[in-house]
N, C-alpha and C positions, 0 to 999 in steps of 0.2 A: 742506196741509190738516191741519188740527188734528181730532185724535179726542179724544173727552170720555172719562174715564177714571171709570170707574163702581168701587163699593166691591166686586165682585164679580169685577172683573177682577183687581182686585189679590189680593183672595182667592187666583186662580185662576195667579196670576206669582210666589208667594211672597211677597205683601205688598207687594213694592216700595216707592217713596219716597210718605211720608205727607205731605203740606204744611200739612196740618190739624192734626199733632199740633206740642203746644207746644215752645218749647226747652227749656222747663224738666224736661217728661217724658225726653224724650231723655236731656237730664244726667243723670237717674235711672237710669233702665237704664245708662247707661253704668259708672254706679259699680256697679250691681248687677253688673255682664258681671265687673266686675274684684276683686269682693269673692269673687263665687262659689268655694267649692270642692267637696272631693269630699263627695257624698253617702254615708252609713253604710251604705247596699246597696251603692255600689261596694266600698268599702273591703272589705265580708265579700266581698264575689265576689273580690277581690284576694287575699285572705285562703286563701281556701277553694283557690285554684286554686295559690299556694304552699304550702299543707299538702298537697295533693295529689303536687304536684311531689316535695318533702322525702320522702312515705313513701314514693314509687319511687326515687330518690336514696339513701336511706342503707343499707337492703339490700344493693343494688347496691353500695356502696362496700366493707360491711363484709365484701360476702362476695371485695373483691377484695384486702382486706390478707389473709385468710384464706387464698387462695390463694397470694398473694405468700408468706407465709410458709410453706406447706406447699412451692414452688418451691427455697427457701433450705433447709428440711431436708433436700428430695430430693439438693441441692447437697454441704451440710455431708458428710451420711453417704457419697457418693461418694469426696469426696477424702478421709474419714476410712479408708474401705474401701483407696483407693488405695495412700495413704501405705502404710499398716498392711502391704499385700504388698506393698512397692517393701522396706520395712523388712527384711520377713522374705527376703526373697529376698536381701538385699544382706548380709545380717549373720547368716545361717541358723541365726535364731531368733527366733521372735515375741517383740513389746515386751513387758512386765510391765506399763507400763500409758501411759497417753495420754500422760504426762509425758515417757517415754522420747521419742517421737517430734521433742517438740520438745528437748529435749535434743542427740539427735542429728542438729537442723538439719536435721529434713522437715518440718515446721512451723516459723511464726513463735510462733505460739498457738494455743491448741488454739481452734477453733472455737467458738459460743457455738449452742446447741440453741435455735432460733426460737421454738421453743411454751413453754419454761420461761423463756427468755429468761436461762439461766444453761450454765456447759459441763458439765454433769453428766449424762453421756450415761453410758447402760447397758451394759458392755461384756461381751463373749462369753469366756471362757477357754475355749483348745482343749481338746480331747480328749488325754488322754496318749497314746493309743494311736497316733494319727493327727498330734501333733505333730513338727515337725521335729528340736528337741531333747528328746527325751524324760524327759529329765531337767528341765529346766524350762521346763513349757510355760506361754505366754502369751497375749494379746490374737490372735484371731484374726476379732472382728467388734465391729460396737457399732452400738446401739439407740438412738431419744429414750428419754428419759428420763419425757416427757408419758404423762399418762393418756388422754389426750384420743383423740377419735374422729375421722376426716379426713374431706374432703368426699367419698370416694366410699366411707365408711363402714367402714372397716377403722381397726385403731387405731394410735395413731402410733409405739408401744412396736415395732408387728411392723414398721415398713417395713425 
């Protein structure tokens, strides 16, 4: 049994197949389906939703070199603190200055300060009273060298 297909029904099915429309309209929209591209509202909504992205994105980034490098300083002044009393304890009497260190083959090199990004660390000279050679006292701590302020607010001259 054959049903009669009313213009209301196809409405109501998504359109379905039209037998009425030409072939020639067909080829039309066809090129039209295949010329089409993006519209200037997507594009900005594309736009807007990668600038969004980016300002959470590079905060985040910058504040993780920031950290990496405050990491590598905590590092640096460690082994420099280490060396510096392996030194004194082995040759009873503190270096004269970072040079000594590698000199005497506790270092390769002296380490490079993260935040100056040069080795121009700030060094402490002992107390005579309290040195081990009192006669010449030497390096018994060291500093950065930065002015700079750290992430949890103290500055990097004190760590």
């Amino acid at each position: 049994m054959l049903r009669r297909v009313h213009k209301s029904d196809g409405d109501r099915f998504g359109g379905g197949f039209r037998p009425w429309a030409s072939a020639r309209s067909r080829g039309q929209a066809q090129k039209l389906g295949r010329m089409r591209g993006f519209t200037l509202l997507e594009l900005m909504i594309v736009l807007s939703i990668m600038m969004i992205l980016l300002a959470v994105a590079v905060p985040m980034y910058n504040q993780s070199i920031v950290q990496a490098r405050e990491s590598v300083l905590r590092s640096n002044l460690s082994t420099l603190r280490n060396v510096i009393s392996q030194y004194t304890l082995d040759k009873q009497k503190a270096p004269q200055s970072l040079d000594d260190l590698v000199t005497a083959g506790y270092l390769r090199q002296i380490p490079l300060d993260p935040m100056t990004r040069e080795a121009n660390w700030e060094v402490v000279q002992e107390d005579v009273l309290m040195a081990v050679d009192q006669q010449d006292p030497g390096i018994n701590d060291v500093h950065s060298a930065s002015n700079g302020t750290a992430s949890d607010g103290t500055a990097y001259s004190s760590w």
